[in-house]
C-alpha positions as CSV (number, residue, x, y, z in Angstrom):
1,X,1.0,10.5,5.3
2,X,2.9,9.7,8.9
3,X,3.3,6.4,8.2
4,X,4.9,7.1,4.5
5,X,6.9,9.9,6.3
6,X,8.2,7.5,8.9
7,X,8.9,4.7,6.4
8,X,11.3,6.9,4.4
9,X,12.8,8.2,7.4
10,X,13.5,4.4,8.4
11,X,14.5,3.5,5.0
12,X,17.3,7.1,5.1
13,X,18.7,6.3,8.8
14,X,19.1,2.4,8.7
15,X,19.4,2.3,4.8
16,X,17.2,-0.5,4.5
17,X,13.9,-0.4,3.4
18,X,10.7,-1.2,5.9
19,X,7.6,-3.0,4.4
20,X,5.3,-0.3,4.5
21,X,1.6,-1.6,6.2
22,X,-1.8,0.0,5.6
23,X,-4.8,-1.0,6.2
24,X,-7.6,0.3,4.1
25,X,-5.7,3.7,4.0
26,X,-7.4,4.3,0.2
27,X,-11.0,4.2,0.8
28,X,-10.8,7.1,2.9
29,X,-9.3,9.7,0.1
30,X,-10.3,11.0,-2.7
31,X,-8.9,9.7,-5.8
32,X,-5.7,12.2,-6.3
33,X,-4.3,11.5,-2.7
34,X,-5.5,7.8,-3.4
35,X,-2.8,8.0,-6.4
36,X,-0.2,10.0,-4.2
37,X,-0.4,7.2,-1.7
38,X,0.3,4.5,-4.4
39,X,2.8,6.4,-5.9
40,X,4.7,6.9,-2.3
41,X,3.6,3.1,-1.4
42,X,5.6,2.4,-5.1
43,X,9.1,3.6,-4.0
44,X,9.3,1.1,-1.7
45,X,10.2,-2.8,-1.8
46,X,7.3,-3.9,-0.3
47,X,4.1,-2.0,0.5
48,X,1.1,-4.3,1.7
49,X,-2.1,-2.3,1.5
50,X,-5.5,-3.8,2.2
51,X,-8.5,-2.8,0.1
52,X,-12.2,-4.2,0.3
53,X,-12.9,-2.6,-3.6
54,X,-10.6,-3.2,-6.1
55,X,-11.4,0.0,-7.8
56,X,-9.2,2.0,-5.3
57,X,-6.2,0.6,-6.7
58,X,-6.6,1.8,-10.0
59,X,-3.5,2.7,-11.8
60,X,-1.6,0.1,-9.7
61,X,0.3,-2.8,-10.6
62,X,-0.3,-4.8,-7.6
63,X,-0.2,-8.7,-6.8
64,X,-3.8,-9.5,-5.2
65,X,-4.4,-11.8,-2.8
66,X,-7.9,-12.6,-2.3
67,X,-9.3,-13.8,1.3
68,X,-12.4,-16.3,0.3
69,X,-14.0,-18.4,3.0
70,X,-10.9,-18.1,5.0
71,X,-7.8,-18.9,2.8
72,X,-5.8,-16.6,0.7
73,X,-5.5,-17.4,-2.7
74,X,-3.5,-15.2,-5.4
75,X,-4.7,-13.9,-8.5
């Protein structure tokens, strides 16, 4: 929740808006903060958030990148 609060706050004083990073923020909530965090993570331009089950991201639209045997390919 800081790091979504800060992002807007960056995004009202500069009027730009910052890529907003998490790192396997959603497998620690439950699932209705899981969806409040996407739906935050959504307002902005870019969000990257890291995931090691795809389940978390349900009701998502994101672009996945998978990491296999040390290369990223998209999917």
């Amino acid at each position: 929740a800081l790091k979504v609060a800060l992002a807007q706050w960056v995004k009202n004083v500069t009027g730009e808006s910052p890529v907003l990073l998490l790192d396997d923020a959603l497998s620690e909530l439950d699932a209705t903060r899981r969806q409040r965090l996407l739906q935050h993570a959504a307002q902005f331009e870019q969000s990257v958030l890291t995931a090691t089950d795809t389940k978390l991201l349900e009701g998502a639209t994101p672009t996945e990148f998978r990491v296999e045997a040390g290369r990223i390919a998209g999917s």
